[in-house]
Backbone and ligand atoms as CSV (ligand in chain L), in Angstrom:
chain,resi,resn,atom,element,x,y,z
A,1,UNK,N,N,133.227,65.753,53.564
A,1,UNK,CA,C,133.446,67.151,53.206
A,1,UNK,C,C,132.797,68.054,54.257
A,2,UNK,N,N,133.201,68.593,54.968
A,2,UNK,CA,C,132.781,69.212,56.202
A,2,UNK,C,C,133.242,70.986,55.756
A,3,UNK,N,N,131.733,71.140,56.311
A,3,UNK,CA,C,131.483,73.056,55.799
A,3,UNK,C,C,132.368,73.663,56.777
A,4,UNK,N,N,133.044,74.840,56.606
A,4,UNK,CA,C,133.425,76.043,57.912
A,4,UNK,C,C,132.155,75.912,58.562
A,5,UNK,N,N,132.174,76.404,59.846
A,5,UNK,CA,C,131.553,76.709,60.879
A,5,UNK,C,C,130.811,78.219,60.304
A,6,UNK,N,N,129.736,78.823,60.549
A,6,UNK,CA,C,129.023,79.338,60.867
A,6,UNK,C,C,129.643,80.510,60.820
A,7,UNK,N,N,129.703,81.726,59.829
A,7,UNK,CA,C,129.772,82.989,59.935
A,7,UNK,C,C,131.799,83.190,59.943
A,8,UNK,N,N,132.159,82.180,59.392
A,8,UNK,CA,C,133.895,81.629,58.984
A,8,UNK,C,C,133.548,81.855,57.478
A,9,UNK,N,N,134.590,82.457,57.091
A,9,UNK,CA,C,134.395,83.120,55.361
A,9,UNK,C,C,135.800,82.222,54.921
A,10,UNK,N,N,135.843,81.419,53.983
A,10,UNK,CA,C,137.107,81.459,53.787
A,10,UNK,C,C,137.618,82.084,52.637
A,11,UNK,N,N,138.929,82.741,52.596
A,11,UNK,CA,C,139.439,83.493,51.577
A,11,UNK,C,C,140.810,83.558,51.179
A,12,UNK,N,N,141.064,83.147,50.010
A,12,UNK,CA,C,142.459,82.838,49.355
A,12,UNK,C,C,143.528,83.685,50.254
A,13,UNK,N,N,144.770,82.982,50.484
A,13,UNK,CA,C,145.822,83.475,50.956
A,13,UNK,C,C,146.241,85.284,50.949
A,14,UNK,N,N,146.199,85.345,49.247
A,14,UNK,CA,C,146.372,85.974,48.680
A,14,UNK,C,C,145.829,87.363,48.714
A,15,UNK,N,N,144.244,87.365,49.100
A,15,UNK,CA,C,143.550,88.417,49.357
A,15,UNK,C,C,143.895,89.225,50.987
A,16,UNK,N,N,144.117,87.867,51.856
A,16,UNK,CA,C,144.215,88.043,52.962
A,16,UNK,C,C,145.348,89.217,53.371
A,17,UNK,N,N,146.731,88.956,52.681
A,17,UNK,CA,C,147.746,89.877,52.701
A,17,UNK,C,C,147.464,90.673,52.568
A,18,UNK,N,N,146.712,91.226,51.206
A,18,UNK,CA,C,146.566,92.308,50.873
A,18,UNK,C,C,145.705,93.224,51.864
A,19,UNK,N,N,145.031,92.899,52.262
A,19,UNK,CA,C,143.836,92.840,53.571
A,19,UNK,C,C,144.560,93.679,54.444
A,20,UNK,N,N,145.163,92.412,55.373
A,20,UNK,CA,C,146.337,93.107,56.335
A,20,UNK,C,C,147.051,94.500,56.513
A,21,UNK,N,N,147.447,94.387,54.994
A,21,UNK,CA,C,148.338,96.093,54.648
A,21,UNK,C,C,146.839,96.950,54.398
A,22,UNK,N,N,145.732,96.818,54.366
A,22,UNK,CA,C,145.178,98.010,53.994
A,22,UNK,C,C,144.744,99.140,55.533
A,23,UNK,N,N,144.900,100.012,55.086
A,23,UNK,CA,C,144.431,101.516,56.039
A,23,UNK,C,C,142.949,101.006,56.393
A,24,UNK,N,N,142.446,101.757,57.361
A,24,UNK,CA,C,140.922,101.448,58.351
A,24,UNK,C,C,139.988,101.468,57.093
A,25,UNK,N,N,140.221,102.685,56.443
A,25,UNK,CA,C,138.806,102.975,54.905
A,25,UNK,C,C,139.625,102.750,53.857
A,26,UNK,N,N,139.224,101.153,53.678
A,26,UNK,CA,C,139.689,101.030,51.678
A,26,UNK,C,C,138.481,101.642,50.807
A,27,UNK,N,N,139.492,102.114,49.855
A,27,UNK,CA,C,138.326,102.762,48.847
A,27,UNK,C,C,138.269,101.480,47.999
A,28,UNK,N,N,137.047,101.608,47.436
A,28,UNK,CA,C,136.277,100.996,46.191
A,28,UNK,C,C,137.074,100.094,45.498
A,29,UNK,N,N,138.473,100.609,44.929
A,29,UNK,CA,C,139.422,100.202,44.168
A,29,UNK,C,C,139.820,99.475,44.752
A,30,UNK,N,N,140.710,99.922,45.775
A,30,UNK,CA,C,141.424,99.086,46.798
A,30,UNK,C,C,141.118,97.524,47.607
A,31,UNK,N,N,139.657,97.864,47.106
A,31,UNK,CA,C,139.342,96.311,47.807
A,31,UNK,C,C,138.778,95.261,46.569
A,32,UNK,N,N,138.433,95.831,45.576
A,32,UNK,CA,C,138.602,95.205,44.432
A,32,UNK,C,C,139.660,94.320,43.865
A,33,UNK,N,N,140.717,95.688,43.995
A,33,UNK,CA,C,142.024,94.824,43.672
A,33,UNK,C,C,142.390,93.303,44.291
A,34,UNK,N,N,141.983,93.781,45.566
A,34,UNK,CA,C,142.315,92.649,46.745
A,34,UNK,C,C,141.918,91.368,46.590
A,35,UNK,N,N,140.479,91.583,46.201
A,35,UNK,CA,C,139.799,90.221,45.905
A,35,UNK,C,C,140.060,89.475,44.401
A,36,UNK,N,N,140.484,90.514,43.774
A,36,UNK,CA,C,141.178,90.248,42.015
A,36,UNK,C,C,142.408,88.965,42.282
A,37,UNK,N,N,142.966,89.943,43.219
A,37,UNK,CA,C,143.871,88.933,43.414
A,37,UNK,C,C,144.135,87.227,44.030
A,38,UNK,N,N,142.635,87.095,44.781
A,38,UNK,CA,C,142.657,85.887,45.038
A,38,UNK,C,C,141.664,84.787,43.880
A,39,UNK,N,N,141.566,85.528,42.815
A,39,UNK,CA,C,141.164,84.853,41.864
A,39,UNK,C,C,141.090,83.532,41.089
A,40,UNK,N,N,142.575,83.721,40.860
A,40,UNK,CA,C,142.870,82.280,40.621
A,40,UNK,C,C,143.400,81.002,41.885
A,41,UNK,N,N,143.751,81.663,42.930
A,41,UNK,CA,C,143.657,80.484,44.035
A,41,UNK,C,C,142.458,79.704,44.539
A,42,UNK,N,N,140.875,81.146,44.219
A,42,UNK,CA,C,139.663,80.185,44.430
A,42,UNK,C,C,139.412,79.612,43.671
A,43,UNK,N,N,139.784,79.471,41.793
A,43,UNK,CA,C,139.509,78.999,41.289
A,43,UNK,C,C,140.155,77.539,40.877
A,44,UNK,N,N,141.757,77.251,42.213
A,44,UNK,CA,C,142.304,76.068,42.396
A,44,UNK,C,C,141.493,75.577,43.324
A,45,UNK,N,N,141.152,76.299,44.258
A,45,UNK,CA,C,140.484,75.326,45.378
A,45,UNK,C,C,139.107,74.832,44.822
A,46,UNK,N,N,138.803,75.784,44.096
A,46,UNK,CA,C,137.135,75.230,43.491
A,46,UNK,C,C,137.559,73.766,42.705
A,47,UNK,N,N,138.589,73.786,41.931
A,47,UNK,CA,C,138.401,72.804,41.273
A,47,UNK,C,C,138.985,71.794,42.353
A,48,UNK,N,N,139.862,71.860,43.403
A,48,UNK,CA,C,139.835,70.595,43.930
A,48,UNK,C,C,138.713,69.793,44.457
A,49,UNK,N,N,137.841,71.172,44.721
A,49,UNK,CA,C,136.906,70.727,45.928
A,49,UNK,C,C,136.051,70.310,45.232
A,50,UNK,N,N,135.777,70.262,43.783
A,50,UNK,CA,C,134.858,69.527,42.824
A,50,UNK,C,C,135.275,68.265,42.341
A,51,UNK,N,N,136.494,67.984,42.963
A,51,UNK,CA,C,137.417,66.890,42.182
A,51,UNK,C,C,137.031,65.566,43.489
A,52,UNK,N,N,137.236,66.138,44.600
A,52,UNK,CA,C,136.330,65.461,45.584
A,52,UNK,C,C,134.857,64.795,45.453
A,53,UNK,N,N,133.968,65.649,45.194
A,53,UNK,CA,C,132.517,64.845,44.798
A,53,UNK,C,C,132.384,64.592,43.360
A,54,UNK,N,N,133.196,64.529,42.948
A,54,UNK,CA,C,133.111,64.103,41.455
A,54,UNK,C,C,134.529,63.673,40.276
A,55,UNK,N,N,135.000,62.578,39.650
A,55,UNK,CA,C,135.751,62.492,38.894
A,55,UNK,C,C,136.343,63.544,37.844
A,56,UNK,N,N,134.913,64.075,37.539
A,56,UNK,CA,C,134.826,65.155,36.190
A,56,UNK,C,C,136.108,66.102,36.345
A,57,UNK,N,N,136.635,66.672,35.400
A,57,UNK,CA,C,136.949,67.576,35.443
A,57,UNK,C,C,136.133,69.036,35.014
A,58,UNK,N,N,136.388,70.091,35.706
A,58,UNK,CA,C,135.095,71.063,35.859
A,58,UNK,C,C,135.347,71.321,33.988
A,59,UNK,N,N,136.291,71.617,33.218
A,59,UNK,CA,C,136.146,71.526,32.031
A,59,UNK,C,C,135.171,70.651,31.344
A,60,UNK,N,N,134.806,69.131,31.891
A,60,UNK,CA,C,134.081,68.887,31.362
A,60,UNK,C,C,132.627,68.659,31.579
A,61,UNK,N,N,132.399,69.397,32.701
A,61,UNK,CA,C,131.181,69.838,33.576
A,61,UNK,C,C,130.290,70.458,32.029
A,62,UNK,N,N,128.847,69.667,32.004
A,62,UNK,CA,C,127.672,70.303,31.485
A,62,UNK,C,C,127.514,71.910,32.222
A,63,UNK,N,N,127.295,72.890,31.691
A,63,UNK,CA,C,127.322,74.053,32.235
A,63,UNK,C,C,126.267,74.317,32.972
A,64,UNK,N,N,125.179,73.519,33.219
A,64,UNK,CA,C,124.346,73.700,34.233
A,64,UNK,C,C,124.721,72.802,35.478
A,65,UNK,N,N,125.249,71.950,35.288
A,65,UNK,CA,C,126.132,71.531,36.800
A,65,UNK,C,C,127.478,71.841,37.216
A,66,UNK,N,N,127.385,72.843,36.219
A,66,UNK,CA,C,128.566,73.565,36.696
A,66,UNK,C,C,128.502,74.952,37.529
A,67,UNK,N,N,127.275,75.585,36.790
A,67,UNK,CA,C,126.219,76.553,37.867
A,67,UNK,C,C,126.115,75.943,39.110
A,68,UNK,N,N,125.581,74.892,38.939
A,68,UNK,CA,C,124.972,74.483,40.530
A,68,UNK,C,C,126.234,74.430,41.350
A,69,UNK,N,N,127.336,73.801,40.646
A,69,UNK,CA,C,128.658,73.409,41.766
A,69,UNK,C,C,129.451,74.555,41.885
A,70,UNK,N,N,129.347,75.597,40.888
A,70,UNK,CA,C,129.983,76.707,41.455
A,70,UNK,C,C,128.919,77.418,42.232
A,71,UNK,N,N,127.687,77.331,42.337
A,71,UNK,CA,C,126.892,77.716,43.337
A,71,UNK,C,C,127.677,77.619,44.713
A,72,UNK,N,N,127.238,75.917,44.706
A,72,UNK,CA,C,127.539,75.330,45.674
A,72,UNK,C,C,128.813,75.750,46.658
A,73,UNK,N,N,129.707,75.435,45.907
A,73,UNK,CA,C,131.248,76.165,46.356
A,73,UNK,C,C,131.444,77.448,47.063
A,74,UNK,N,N,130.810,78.402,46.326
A,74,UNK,CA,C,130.607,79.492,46.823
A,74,UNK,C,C,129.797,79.493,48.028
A,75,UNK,N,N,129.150,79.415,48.456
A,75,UNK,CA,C,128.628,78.541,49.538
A,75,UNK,C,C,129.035,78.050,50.563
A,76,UNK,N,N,129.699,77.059,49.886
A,76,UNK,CA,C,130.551,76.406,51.240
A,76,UNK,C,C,131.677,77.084,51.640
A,77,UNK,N,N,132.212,77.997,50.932
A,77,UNK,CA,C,133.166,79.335,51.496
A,77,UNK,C,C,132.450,80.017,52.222
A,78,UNK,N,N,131.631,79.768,52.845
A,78,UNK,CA,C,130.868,81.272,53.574
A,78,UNK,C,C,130.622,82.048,52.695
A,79,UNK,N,N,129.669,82.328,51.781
A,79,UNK,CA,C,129.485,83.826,51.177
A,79,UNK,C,C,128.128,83.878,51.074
A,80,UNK,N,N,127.753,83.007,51.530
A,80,UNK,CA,C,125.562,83.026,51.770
A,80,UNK,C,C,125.655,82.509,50.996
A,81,UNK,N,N,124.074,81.967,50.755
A,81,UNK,CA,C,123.370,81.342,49.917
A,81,UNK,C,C,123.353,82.145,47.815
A,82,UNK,N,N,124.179,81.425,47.499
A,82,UNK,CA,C,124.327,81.671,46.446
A,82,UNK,C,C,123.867,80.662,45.118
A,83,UNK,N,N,123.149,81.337,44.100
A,83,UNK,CA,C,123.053,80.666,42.957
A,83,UNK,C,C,123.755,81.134,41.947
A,84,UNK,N,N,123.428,80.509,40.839
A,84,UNK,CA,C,124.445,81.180,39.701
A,84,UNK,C,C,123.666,80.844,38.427
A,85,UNK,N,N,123.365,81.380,37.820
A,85,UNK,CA,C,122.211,81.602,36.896
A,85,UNK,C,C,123.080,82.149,35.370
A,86,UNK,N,N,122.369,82.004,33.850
A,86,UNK,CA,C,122.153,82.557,33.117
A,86,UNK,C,C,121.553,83.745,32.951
A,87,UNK,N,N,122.093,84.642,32.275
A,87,UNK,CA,C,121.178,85.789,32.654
A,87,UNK,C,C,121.301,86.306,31.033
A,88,UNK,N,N,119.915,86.634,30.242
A,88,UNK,CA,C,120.232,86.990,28.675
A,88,UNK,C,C,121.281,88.127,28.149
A,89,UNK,N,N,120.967,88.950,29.087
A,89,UNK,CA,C,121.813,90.675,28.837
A,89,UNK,C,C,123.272,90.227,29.220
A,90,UNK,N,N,124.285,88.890,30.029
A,90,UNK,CA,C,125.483,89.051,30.625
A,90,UNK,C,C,125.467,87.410,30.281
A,91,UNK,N,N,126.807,87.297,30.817
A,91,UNK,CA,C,127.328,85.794,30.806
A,91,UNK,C,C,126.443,84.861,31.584
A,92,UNK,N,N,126.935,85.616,32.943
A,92,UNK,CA,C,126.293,85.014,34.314
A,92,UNK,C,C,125.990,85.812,34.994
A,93,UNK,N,N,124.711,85.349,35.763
A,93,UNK,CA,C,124.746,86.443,37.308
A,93,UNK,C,C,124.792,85.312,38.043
A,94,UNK,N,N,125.621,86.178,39.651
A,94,UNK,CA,C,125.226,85.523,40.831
A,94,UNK,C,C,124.701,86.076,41.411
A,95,UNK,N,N,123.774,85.552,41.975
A,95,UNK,CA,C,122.890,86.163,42.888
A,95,UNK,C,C,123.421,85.735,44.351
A,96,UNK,N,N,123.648,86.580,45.798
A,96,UNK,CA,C,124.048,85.782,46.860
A,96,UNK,C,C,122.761,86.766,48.271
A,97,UNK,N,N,122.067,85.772,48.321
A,97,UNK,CA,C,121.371,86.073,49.744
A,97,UNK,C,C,122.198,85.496,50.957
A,98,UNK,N,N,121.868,86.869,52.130
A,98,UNK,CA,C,122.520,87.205,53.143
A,98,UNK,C,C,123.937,87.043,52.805
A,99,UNK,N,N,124.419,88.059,51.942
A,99,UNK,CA,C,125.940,87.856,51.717
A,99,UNK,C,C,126.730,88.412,52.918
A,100,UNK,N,N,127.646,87.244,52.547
A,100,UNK,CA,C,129.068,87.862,54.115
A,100,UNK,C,C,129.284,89.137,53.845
A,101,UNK,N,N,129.753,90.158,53.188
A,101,UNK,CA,C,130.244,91.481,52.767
A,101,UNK,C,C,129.201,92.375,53.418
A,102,UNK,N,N,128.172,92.042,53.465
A,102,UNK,CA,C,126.807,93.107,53.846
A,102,UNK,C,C,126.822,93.140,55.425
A,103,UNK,N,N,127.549,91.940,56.135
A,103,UNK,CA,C,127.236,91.509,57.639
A,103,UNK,C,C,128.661,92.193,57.995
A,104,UNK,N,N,129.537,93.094,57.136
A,104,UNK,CA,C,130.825,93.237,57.917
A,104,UNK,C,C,130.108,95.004,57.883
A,105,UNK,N,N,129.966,95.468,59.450
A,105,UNK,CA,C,129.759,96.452,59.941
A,105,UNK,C,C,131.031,97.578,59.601
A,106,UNK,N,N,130.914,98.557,58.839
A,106,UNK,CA,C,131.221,99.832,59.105
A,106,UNK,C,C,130.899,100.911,58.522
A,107,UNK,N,N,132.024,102.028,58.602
A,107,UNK,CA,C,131.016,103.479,58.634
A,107,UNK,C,C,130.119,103.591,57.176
A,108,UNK,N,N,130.983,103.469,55.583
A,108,UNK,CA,C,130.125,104.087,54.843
A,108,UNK,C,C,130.462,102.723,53.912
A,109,UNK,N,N,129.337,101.947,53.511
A,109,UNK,CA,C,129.132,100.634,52.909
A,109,UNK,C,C,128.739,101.300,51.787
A,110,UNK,N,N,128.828,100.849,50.711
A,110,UNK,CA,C,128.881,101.402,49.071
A,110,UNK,C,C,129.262,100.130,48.195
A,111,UNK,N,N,128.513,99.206,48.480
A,111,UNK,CA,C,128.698,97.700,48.071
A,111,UNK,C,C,129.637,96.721,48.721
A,112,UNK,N,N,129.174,95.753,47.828
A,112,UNK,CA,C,130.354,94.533,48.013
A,112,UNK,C,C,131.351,93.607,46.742
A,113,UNK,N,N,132.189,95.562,47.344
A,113,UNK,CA,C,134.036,95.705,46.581
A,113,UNK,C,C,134.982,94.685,46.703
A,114,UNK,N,N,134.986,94.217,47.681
A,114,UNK,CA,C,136.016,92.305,47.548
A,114,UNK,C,C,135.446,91.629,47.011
A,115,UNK,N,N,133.770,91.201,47.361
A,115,UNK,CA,C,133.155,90.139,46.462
A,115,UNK,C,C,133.227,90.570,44.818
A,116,UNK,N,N,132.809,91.578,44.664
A,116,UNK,CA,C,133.096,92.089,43.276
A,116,UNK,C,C,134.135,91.403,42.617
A,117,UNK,N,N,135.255,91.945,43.390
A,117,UNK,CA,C,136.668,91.611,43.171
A,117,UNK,C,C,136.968,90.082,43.086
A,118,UNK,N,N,136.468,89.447,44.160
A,118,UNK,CA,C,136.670,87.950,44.162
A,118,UNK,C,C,135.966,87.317,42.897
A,119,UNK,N,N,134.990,87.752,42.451
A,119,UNK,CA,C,133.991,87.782,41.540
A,119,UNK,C,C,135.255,87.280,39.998
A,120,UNK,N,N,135.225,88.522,39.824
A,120,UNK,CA,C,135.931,89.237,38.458
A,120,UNK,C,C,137.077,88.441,38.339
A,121,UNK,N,N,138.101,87.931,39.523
A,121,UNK,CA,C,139.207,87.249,39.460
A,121,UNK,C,C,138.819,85.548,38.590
A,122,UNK,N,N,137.896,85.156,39.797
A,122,UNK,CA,C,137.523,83.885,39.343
A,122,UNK,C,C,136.946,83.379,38.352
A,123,UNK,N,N,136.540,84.320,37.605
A,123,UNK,CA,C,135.641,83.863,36.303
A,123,UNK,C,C,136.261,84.301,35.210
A,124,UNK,N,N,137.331,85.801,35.867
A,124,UNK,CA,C,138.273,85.775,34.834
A,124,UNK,C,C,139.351,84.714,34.346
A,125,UNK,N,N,139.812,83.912,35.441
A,125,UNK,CA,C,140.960,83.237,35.757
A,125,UNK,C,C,140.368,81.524,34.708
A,126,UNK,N,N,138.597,81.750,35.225
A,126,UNK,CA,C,137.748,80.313,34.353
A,126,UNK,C,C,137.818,80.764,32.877
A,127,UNK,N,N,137.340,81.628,32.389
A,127,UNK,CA,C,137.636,82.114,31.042
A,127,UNK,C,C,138.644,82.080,30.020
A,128,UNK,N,N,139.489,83.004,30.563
A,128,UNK,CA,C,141.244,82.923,29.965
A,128,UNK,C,C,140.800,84.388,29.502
A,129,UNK,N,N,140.472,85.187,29.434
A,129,UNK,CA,C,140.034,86.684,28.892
A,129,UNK,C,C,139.551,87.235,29.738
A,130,UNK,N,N,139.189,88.578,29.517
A,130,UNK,CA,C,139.354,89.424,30.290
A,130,UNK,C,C,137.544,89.868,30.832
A,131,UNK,N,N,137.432,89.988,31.602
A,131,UNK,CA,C,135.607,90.015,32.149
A,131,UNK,C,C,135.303,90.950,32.535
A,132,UNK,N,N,134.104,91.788,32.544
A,132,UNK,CA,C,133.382,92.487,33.590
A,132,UNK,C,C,132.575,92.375,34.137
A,133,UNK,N,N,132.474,92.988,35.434
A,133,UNK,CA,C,131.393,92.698,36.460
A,133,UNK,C,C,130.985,93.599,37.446
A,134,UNK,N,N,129.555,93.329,37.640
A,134,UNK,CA,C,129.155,94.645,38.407
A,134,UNK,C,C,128.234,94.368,39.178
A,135,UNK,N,N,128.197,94.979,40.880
A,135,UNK,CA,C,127.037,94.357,41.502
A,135,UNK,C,C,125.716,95.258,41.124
A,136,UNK,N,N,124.737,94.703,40.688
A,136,UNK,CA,C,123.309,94.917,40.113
A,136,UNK,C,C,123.055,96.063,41.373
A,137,UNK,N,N,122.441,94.917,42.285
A,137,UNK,CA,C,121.622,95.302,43.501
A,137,UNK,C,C,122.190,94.596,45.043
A,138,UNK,N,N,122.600,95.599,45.572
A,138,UNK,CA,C,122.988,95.328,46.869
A,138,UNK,C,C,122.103,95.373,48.322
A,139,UNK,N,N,122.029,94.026,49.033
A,139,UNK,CA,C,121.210,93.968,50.025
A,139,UNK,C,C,121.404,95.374,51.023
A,140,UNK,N,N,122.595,95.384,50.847
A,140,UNK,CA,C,123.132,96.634,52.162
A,140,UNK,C,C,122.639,97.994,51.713
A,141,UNK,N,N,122.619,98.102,50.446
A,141,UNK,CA,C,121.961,99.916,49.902
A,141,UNK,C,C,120.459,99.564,49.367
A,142,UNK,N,N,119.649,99.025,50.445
A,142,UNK,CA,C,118.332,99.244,50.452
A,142,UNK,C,C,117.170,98.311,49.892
A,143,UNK,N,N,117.976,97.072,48.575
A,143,UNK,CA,C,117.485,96.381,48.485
A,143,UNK,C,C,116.808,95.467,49.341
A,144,UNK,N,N,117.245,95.230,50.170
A,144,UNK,CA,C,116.880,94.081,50.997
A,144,UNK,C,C,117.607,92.651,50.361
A,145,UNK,N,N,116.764,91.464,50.214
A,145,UNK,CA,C,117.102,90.591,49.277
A,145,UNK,C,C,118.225,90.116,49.226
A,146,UNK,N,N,118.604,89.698,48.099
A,146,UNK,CA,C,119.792,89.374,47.438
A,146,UNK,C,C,120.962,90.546,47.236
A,147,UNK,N,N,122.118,90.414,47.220
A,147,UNK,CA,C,123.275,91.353,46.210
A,147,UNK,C,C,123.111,90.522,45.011
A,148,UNK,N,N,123.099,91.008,44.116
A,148,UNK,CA,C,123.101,90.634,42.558
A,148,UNK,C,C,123.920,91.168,41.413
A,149,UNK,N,N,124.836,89.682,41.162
A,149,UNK,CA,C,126.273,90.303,40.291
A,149,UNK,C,C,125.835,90.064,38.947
A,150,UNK,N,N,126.436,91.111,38.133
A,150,UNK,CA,C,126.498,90.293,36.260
A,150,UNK,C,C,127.860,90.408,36.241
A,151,UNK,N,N,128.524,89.047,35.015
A,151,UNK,CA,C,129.490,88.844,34.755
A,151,UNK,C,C,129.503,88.921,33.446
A,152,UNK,N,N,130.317,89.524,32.471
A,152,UNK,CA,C,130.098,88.995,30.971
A,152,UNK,C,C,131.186,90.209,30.459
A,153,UNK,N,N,130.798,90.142,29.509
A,153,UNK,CA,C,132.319,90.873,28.501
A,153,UNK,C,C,132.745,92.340,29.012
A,154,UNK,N,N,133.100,92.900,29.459
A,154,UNK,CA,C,133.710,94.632,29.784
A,154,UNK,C,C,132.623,95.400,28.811
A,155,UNK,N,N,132.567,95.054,27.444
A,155,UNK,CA,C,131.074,95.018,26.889
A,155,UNK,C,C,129.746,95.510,27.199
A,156,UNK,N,N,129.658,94.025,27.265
A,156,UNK,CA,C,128.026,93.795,28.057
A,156,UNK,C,C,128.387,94.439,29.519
A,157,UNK,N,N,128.845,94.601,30.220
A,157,UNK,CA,C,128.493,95.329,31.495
A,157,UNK,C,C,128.671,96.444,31.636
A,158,UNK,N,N,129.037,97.352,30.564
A,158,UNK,CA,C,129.547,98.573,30.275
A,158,UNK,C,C,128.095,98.661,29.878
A,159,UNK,N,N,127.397,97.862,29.033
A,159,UNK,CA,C,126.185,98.273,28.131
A,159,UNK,C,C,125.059,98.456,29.006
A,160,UNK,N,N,125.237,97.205,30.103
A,160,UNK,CA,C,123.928,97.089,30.985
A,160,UNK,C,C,124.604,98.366,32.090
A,161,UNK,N,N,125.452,98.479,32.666
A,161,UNK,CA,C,125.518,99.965,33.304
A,161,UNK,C,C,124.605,101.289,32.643
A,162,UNK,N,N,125.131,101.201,31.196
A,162,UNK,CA,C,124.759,102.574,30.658
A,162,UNK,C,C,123.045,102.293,30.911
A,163,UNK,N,N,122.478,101.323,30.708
A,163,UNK,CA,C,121.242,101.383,30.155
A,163,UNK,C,C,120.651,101.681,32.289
A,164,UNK,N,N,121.175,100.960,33.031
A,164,UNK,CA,C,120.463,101.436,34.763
A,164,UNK,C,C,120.822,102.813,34.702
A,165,UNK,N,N,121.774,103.662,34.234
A,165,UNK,CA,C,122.476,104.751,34.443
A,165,UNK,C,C,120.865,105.459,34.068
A,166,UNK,N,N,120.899,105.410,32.441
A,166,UNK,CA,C,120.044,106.313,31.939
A,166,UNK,C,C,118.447,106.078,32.700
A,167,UNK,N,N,118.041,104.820,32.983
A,167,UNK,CA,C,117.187,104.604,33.572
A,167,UNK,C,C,116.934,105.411,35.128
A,168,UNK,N,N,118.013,105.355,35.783
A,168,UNK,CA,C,118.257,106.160,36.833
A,168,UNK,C,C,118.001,107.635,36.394
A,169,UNK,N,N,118.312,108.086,35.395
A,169,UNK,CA,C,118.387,109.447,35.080
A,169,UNK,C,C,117.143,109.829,34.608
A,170,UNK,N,N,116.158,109.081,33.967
A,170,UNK,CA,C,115.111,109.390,33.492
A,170,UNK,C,C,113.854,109.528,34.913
A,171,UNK,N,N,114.464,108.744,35.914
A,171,UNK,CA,C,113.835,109.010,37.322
A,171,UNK,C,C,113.976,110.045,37.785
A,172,UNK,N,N,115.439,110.627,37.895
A,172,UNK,CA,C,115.739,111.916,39.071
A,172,UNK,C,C,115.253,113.124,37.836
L,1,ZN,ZN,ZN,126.225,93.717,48.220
């Protein structure tokens, strides 16, 4: 099983098109969508590429080696060093240090809108229902660190928004 090379992202067919057709500044949406859409193709290749080091089918993956191998995966796509964790307030977070999205240079960075997107597709596509997701904390707007995603019901990430929102507000 041999990794991409070094700073090589790989990314569903699917996103790529969409890619192509977009104008110099995608907005927010626009690149969301993009990565929505390669959702369920990463979530074919994930399962082949688990079908390789292992018989299992990821259905019947214990859900903590299923963290680790969708860690892993993610990973071996180029997207940095990623874990994938329980998190009490959401389904899942991922957490991804030195993410690819943060290393793509231009004018006004305001997260990472494809990973988001790639995000939301794939876990929607693992689910069968409908998900939300939101990046926490982004290395590129000052954190340093990690970008840090929650995944969990439209719900719960609606809930944990409101509650950073007001928290934010009780600061300014
Ligand atoms: Zn980010």
């Amino acid at each position: 099983m041999n990794k991409p090379p070094n700073g090589v992202v790989s990314m569903p067919r699917e996103v790529l098109h969409l890619l192509i057709d977009l104008p110099g500044e995608a907005d927010m949406e626009t690149l969301r969508a993009a990565g929505d859409a390669g959702g369920n193709a990463l979530l074919d290749a994930f399962a082949q590429w688990s079908k390789q080091s292992a018989t299992d089918e990821l259905a019947d993956l214990p859900v903590d080696v299923f963290r680790e191998r969708a860690a892993e995966f993610l990973g071996y796509c180029g997207w940095g060093d990623v874990s994938v964790a329980s998190n009490s307030d959401a389904l899942i977070e991922v957490s991804i240090a030195d993410c690819w999205e943060t290393r793509r240079k231009h004018g006004e960075q305001s997260g990472c809108h494809l990973t988001t997107g790639l995000l939301h597709g794939f876990f929607a596509a693992l689910a069968g229902y409908e998900l939300g997701v939101m990046e926490l904390e982004c290395a590129e707007l000052g954190s340093g660190g990690s970008c840090r995603f929650v995944i969990g019901t439209p719900e719960m990430v609606d809930s944990i928004y409101a509650e950073i929102s007001a928290e934010a507000g009780d600061k300014g």
